[in-house]
C-alpha positions in Angstrom: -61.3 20.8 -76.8 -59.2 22.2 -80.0 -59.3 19.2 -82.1 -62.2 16.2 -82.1 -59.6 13.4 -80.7 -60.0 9.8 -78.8 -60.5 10.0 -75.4 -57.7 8.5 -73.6 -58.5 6.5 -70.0 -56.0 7.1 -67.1 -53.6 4.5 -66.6 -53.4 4.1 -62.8 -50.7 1.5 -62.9 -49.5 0.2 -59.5 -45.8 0.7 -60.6 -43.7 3.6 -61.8 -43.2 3.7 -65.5 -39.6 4.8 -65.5 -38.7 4.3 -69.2 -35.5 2.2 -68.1 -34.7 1.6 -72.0 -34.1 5.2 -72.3 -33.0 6.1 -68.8 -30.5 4.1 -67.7 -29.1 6.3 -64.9 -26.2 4.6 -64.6 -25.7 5.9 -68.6 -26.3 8.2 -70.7 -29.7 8.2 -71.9 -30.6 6.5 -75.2 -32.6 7.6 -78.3 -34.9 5.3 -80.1 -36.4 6.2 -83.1 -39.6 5.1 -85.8 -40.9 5.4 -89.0 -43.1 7.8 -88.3 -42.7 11.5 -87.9 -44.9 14.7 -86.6 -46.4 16.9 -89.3 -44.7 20.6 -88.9 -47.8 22.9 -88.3 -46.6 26.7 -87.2 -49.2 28.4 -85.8 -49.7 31.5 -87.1 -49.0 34.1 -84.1 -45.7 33.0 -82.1 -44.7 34.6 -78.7 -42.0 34.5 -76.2 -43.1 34.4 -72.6 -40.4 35.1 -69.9 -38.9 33.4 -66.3 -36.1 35.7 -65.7 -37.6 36.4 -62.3 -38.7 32.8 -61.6 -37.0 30.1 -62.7 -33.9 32.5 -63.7 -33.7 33.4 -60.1 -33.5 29.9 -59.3 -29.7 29.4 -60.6 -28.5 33.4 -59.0 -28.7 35.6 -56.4 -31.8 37.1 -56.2 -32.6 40.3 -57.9 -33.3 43.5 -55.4 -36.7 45.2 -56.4 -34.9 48.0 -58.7 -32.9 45.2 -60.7 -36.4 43.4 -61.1 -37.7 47.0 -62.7 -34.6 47.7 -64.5 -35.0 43.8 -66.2 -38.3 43.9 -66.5 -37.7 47.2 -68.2 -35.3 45.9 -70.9 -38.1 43.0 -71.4 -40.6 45.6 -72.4 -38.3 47.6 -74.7 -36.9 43.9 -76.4 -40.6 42.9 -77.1 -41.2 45.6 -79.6 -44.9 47.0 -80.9 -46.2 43.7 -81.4 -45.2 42.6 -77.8 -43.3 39.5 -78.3 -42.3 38.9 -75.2 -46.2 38.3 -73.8 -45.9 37.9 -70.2 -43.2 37.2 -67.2 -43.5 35.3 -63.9 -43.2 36.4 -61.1 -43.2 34.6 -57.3 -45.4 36.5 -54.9 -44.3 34.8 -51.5 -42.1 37.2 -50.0 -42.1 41.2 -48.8 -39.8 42.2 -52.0 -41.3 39.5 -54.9 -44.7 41.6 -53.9 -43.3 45.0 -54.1 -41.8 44.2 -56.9 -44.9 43.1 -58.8 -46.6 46.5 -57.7 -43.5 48.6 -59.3 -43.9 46.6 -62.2 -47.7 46.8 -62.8 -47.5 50.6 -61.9 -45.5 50.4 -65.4 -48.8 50.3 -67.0 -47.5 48.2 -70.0 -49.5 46.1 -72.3 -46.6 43.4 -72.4 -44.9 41.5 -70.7 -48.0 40.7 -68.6 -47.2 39.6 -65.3 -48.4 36.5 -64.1 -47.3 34.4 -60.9 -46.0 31.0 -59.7 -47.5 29.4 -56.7 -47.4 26.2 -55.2 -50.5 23.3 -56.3 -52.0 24.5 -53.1 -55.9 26.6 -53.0 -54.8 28.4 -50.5 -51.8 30.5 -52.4 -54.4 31.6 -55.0 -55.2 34.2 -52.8 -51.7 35.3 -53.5 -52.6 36.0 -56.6 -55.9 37.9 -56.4 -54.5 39.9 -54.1 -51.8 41.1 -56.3 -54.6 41.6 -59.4 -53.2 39.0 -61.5 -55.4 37.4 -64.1 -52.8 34.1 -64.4 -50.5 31.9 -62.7 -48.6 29.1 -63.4 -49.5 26.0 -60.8 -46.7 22.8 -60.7 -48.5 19.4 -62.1 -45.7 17.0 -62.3 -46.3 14.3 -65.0 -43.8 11.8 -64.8 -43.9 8.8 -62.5 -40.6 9.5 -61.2 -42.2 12.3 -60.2 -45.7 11.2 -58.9 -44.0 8.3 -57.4 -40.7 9.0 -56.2 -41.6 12.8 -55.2 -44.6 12.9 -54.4 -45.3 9.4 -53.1 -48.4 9.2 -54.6 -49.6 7.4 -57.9 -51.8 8.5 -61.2 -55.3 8.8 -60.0 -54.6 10.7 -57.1 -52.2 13.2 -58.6 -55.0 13.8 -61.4 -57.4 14.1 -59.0 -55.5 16.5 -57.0 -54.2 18.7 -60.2 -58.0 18.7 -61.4 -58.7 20.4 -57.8 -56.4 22.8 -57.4 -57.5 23.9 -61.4 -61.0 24.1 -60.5 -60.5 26.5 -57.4 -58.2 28.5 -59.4 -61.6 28.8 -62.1 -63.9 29.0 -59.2 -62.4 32.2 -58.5 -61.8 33.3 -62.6 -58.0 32.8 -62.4 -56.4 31.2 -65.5 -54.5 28.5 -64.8 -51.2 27.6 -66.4 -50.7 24.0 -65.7 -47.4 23.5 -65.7 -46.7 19.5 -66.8 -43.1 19.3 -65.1 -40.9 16.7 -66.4 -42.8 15.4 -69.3 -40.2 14.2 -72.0 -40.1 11.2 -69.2 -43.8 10.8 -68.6 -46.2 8.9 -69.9 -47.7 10.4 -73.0 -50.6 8.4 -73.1 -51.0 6.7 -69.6 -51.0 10.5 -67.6 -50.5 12.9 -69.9 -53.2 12.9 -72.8 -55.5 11.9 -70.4 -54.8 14.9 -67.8 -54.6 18.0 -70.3 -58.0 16.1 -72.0 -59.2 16.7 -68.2 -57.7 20.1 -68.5 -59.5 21.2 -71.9 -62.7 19.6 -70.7 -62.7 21.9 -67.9 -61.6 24.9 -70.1 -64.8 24.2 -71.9 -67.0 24.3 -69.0 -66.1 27.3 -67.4 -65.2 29.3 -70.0 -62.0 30.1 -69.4 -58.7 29.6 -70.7 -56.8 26.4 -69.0 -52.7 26.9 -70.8 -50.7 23.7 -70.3 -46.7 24.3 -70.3 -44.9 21.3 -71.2 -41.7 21.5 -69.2 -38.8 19.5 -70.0 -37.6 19.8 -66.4 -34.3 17.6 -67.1 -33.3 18.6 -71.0 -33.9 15.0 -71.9 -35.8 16.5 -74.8 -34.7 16.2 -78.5 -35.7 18.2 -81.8 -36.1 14.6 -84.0 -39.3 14.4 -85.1 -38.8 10.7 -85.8 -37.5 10.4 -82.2 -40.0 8.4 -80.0 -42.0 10.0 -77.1 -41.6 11.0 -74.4 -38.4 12.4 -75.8 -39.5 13.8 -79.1 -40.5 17.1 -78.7 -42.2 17.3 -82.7 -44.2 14.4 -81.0 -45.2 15.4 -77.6 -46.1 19.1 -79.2 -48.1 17.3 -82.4 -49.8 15.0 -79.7 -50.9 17.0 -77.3 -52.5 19.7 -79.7 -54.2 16.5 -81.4 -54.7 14.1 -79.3 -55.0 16.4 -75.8 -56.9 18.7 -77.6 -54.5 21.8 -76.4 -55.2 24.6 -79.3 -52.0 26.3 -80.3 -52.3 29.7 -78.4 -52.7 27.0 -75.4 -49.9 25.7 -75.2 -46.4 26.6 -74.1 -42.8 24.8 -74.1 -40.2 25.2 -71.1 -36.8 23.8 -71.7 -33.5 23.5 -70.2 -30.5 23.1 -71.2 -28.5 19.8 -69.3 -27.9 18.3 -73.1 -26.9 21.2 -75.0 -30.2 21.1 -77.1 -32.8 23.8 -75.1 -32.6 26.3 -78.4 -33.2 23.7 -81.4 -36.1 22.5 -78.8 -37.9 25.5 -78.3 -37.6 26.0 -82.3 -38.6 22.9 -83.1 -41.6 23.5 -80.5 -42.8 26.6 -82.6 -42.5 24.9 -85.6 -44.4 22.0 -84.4 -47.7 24.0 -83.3 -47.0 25.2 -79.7 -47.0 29.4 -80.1 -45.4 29.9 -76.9 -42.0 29.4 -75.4 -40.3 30.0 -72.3 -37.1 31.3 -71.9 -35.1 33.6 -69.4 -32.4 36.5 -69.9 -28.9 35.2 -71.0 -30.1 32.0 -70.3 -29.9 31.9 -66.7 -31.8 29.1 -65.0 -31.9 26.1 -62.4 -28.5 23.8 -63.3 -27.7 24.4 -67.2 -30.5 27.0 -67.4 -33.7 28.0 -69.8 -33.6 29.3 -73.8 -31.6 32.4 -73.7 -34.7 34.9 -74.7 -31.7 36.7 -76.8 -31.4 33.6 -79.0 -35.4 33.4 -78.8 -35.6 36.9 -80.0 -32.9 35.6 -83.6 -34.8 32.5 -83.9 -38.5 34.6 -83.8 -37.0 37.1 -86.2 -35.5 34.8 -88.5 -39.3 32.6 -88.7 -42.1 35.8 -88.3 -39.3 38.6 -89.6 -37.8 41.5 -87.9 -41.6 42.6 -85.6 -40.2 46.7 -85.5 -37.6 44.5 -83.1 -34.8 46.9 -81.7 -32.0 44.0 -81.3 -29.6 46.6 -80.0 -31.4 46.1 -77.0 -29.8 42.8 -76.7 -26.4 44.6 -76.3 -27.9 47.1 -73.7 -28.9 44.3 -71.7 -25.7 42.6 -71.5 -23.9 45.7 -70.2 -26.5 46.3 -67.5 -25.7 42.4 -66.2 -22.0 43.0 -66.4 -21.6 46.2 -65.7 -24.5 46.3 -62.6 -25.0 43.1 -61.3 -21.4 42.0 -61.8 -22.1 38.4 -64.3 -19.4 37.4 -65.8 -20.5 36.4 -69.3 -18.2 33.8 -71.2 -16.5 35.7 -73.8 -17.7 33.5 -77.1 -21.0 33.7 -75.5 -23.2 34.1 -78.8 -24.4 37.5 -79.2 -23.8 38.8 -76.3 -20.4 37.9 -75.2 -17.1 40.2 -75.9 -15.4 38.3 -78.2 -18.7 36.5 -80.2 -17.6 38.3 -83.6 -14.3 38.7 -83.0 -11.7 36.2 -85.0 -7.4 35.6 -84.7 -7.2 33.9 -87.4 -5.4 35.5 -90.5 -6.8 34.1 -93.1 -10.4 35.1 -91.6 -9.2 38.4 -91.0 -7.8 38.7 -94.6 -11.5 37.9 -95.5 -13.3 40.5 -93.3 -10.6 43.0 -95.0 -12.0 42.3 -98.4 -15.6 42.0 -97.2 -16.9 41.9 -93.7 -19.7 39.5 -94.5 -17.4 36.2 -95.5 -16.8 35.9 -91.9 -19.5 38.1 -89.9 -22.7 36.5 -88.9 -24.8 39.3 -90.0 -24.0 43.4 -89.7 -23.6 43.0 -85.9 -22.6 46.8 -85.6 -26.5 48.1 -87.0 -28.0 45.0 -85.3 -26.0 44.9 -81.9 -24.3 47.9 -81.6 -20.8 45.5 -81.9 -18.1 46.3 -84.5 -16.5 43.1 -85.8 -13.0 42.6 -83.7 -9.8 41.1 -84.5 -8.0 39.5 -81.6 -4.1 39.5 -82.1 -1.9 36.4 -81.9 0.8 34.6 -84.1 -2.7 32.9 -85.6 -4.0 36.8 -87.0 -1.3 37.7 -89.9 -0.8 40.8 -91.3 -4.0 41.1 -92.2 -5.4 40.6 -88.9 -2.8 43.3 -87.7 -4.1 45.2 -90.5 -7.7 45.2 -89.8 -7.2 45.7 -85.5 -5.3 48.7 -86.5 -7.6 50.1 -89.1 -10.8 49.4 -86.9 -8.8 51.7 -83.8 -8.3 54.2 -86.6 -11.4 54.3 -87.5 -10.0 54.1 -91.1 -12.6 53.8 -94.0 -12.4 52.6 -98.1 -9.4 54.6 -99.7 -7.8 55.3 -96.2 -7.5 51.8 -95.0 -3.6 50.3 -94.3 -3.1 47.4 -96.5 -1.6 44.3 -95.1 1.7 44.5 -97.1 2.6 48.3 -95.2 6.1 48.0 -93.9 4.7 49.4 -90.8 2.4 46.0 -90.7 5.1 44.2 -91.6 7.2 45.2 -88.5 4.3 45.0 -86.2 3.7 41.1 -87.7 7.7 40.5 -87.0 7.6 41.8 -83.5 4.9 39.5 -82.9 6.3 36.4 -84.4 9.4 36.6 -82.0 7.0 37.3 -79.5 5.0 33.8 -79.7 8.9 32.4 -81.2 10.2 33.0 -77.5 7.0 30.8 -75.9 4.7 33.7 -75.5 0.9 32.2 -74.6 -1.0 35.4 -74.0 -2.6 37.2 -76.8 -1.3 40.9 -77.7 -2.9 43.5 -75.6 -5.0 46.6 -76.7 -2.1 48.5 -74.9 0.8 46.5 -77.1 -0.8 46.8 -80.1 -1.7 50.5 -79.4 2.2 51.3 -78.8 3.6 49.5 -81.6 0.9 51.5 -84.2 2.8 54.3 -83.0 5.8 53.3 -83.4 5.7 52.0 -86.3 2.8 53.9 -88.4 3.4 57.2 -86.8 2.1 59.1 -89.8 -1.2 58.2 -88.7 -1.3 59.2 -84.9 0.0 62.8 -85.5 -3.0 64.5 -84.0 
């Protein structure tokens, strides 16, 4: 195993453990905290590892082959020269998830690796020989509402049927990626230690790689690391690297996103020892989806530095998904969306007039290919007026139009009775287009 830990026993208890005290059902779920908090240990190579074409298909329409190679395209190009995005899964049931694993392999790239998803069943590793994998991810629920309400089993028998299904999947040198769905309700020390203790133990005598993803199938998970388990995800990543014995470059986190927290939990999973996480484009993913692999890429950059990143890429890839496959991307949608850097209010405008970084993330026109905007309403000002017109302009240092230009002035006073006689739309490209040239014709003589 990676660390010298207690063995833990298997707690084959004859009723579910469903952690009622923090899963009420019938409420929202509670937090309890301790005294006690998990040591931050980053590992010292982090990764992103992709389920665009899994779990992201899971919340969509499916992909047609060429969208598959056009994505898995923009994957390779966003993972830069070190390869940051490692791998992405694929399924391998049907005629098209098969062909496209071929066109993507016949890609030749280093990274993403593809690996595949099958069912717990010996039979589907086949699947994945056949296809020349060298890894696939295999479902091995941990939680009792799982194991008992699912699968209608109880501890010892799920164990033993997980440890099966790992062991044909070594017999025939596959690595398995054991894939411990719904864990932030499991228990830690009843199932889990004691199964990925199993897991490593195995790893050991076969010499192979055995990777555990810790899934946090529902988004109960929380980035506290004085949270208690099986919520705390400082915890259950600081437990199972020390207490499961799962070395770093083991071990992988898979959120979602049903409380608003899947981002600050895959950070907080990095930061806590695990060096890979799982995430899909634009966040797409069964109900509230996965860690947007955009945000992933930010988060990586700001921890490890820039990695020869392109981030432009980012922007590419939102075009291709509203421009080809017809997603309709909330406009404050960070980084991504059409409005994410644009303001309307005039005092922020008057800001970005003086100096674009007061109210600007970072230089999103060298890092995204997206100018700062200004959207127009009684809420912008001259200055915001100002600033639309001299960004359409294309207007520079000396040449800018200063907020006090009667021109501006007229524009702002046009608009004021606008909004003064109930108006509730913002001003159009078009409006504001046709009142620059009324009213600052100097400047649209050619």
């Amino acid at each position: 195993m990676g660390t010298q830990a207690k063995k833990h026993t298997l707690q084959n208890v004859s009723e579910p453990n469903l952690y009622r005290d923090l899963f009420p059902y019938h409420d929202i779920p509670r937090l309890t905290f301790e005294n006690t908090a998990a040591p931050t240990c980053l590992p010292e190579d982090i990764w992103i590892t992709d389920t665009t074409f899994r779990d992201g298909q899971q919340s969509r329409p499916p992909y047609t082959v060429e969208q598959i190679i056009d994505i898995f395209t923009f994957l390779h190009d966003l993972s830069g020269p070190r390869g940051v995005i490692r791998q992405s899964e694929f399924f391998l049931y049907s005629a098209k998830d098969k062909e496209a694993v071929v066109k993507c392999l016949e890609k030749g790239w280093q990274y993403p690796e593809i690996t595949g998803w099958i069912r717990a069943v010996k039979s589907d590793f086949q699947l994945v020989k056949d296809m020349g994998l060298k890894e696939t991810g295999i479902l091995t629920s941990a939680s009792d509402y799982h194991i008992f309400l699912k699968l209608k089993s109880d501890r010892k028998k799920a164990m033993e049927g997980y440890l099966g299904i790992v062991k044909a999947a070594l017999d025939i040198g596959v690595i398995p990626r054991c894939h411990l769905e719904d864990i932030t309700r499991a228990d830690f020390y009843g199932f889990v230690i004691p199964f990925v203790q199993e897991l490593m133990g195995l790893s050991q005598k076969y010499k192979i790689p055995v990777k555990v993803r810790a899934c946090d199938t529902m988004g109960y998970g929380v980035p506290y690391p004085s949270a208690t388990l099986p919520r705390s995800v400082p915890k259950l990543i600081s437990g199972l690297i020390r207490e499961g014995g799962v070395p770093p470059h083991l071990l992988e986190w898979h959120g979602h996103n049903d409380f608003h927290k899947v981002l600050a939990n895959a950070a907080a999973a990095w930061l806590y020892g695990c060096a890979a996480v799982n995430g899909t484009l634009l966040g797409f993913g069964e109900r509230t989806g996965n860690s947007p692999i955009e945000a992933l890429i930010m988060d990586y950059i700001s921890i490890q530095g820039s990695a020869g990143i392109n981030t432009t890429i980012i922007t590419d890839i939102a075009a291709y998904f509203t421009e080809k496959l017809g997603v309709v991307i909330p406009p404050n949608y960070p980084f991504v969306g059409s409005e994410f850097n644009v303001t309307r209010a005039g005092i922020h405008a008057d800001g970005i007039l003086k100096n674009e970084e007061i109210y600007n993330i970072f230089n999103t026109t060298k890092l995204l290919k997206r100018d700062i905007g200004i959207g127009v309403t009684d809420k912008s000002g001259a200055a915001g007026i100002a600033h639309w017109i001299n960004m359409y302009l294309g207007l520079k240092g000396t040449n800018l139009i200063d907020k006090n230009n009667p021109g501006i002035l007229k524009i702002k006073k046009w608009i004021d009775l606008e909004y003064e006689h109930h108006r509730t739309t913002s001003i159009s490209n078009d409006e504001m287009v046709s009142l620059a040239k009324k009213h600052l014709p100097e400047y649209f003589k050619n």
